[in-house]
KEBA-306226 format. One line per 3 residues: their letters; for each residue x, y, z of C-alpha. Coordinates in steps of 0.1 Angstrom, whole numbers, plus 2048, in hexadecimal, padded with zeros to 3 digits. Each point is the difference from the previous one (the first is absolute). Layout:
<nodes>
a = X:Y:Z; ...
</nodes>
This chain:
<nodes>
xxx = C27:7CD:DDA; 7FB:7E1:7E8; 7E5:7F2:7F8
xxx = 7FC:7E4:814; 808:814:822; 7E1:817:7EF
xxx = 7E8:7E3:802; 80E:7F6:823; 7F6:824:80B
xxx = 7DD:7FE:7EB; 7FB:7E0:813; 802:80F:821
xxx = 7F3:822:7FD; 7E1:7F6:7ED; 7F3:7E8:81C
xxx = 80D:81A:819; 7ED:81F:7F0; 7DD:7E9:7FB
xxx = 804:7F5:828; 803:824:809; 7E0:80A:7E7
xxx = 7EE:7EC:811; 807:809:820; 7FB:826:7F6
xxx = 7E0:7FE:7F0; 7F2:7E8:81F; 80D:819:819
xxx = 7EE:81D:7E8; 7E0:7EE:802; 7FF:7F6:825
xxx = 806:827:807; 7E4:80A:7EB; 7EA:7E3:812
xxx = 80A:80A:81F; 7DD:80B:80D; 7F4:7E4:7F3
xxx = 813:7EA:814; 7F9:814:81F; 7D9:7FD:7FE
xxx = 809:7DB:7FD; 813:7FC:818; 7E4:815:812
xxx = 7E6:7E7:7F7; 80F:7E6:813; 805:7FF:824
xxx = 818:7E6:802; 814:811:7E9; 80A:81F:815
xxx = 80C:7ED:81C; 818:7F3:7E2; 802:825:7F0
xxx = 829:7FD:7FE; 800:7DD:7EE; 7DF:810:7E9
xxx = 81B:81D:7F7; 821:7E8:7FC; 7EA:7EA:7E9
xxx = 7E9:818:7EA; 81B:802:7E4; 801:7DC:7FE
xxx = 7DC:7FB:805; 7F8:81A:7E4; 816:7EB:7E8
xxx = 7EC:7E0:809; 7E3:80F:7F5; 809:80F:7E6
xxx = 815:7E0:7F5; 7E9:7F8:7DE; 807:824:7F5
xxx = 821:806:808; 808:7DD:7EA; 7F0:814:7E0
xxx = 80F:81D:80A; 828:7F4:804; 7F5:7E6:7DF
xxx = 7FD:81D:7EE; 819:816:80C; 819:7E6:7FA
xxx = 7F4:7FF:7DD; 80A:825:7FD; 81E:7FE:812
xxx = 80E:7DD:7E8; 7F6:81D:7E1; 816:81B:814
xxx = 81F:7E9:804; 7FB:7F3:7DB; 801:823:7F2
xxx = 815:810:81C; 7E2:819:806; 810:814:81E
xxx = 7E3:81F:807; 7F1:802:81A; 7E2:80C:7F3
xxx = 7FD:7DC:7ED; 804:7EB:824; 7EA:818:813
xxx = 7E8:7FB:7E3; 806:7DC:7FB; 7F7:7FD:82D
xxx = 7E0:817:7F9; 7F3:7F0:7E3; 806:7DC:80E
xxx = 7F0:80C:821; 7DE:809:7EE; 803:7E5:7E8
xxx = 802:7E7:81C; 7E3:816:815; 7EC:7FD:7E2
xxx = 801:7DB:7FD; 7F9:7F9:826; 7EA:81F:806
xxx = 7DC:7EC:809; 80D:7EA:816; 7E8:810:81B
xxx = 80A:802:827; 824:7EC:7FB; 80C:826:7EB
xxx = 7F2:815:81C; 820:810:7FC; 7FE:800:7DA
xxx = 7E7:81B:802; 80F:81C:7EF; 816:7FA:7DC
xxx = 812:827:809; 812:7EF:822; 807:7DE:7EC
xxx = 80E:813:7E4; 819:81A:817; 808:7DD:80F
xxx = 80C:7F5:7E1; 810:81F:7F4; 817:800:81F
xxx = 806:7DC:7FC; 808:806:7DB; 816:81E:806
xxx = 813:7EB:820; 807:7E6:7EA; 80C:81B:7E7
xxx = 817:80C:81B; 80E:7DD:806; 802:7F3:7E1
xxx = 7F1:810:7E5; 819:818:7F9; 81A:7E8:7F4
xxx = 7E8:7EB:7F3; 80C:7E9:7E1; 823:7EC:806
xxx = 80A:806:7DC; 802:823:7FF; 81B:812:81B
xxx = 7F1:819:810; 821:817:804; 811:801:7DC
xxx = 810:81F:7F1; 7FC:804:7DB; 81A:7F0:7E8
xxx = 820:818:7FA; 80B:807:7D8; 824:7FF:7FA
xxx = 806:826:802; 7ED:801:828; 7DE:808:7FB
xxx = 7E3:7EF:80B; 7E5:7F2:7E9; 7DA:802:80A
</nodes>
């Protein structure tokens, strides 16, 4: 594949793998809030009568509140993710990494906001959540990552047949 049709894919893929990240690590975090979106939905009586909609709209609602955060967090994860397609880093250690690290990094910065991160209580669950992210983006993505370099090549053949490492 040329170049160009490289880039094409990078330009696809890369927005692909970041929407799917995102939806990963919010699906990881509404699980591990789950009880805390039951004894909320608890606390208000109007709500039950509603419980269906409550469940349909708590991924949503969790990304609303978590909005602020979750702007650091994809800032910097894109910042890791530009460095992966620049050097073609294609581990998936390094994007698992890069959704952990921007996942505390962003906790870190928003972490006294007081009762708007009531579900920014523990720094473990918002790490995992950005592990998984980082590692579903890595599935996506990441493994091709850098439209320069192919990702399939065979080594160049001497003369007499044999390859050269």
């Amino acid at each position: 594949m040329n170049t160009i049709g490289r880039f094409i894919l990078r330009f696809l893929l890369v927005p692909l793998g970041a929407m799917v990240a995102i939806s990963v690590g919010a699906a990881v975090l509404a699980i591990a809030n789950w009880q805390a979106y039951v004894a909320l939905a608890n606390a208000d009586p109007d709500l039950q009568e509603n419980y269906f909609l409550a469940l349909f709209f708590a991924g949503p609602a969790l990304l609303a509140l978590l909005s602020y955060s979750a702007v650091w967090m994809v800032m910097l994860a894109a910042i890791g993710v530009l460095i992966a397609e620049t050097f073609a880093f294609r581990s998936w250690i390094y994007h698992a990494a890069n959704g952990g690290l921007s996942a505390w990094i962003g906790w870190w910065l928003v972490r006294n906001m007081g009762d708007e991160a009531r579900f920014l209580g523990n720094p473990a669950t918002i790490v995992a959540a950005g592990l998984a992210a980082g590692f579903a983006y890595w599935l996506i993505a990441g493994w091709s990552a850098g439209f320069w370099k192919p990702v399939f090549h065979s080594p160049p053949v001497s003369a007499d047949g044999v390859a050269q490492v």
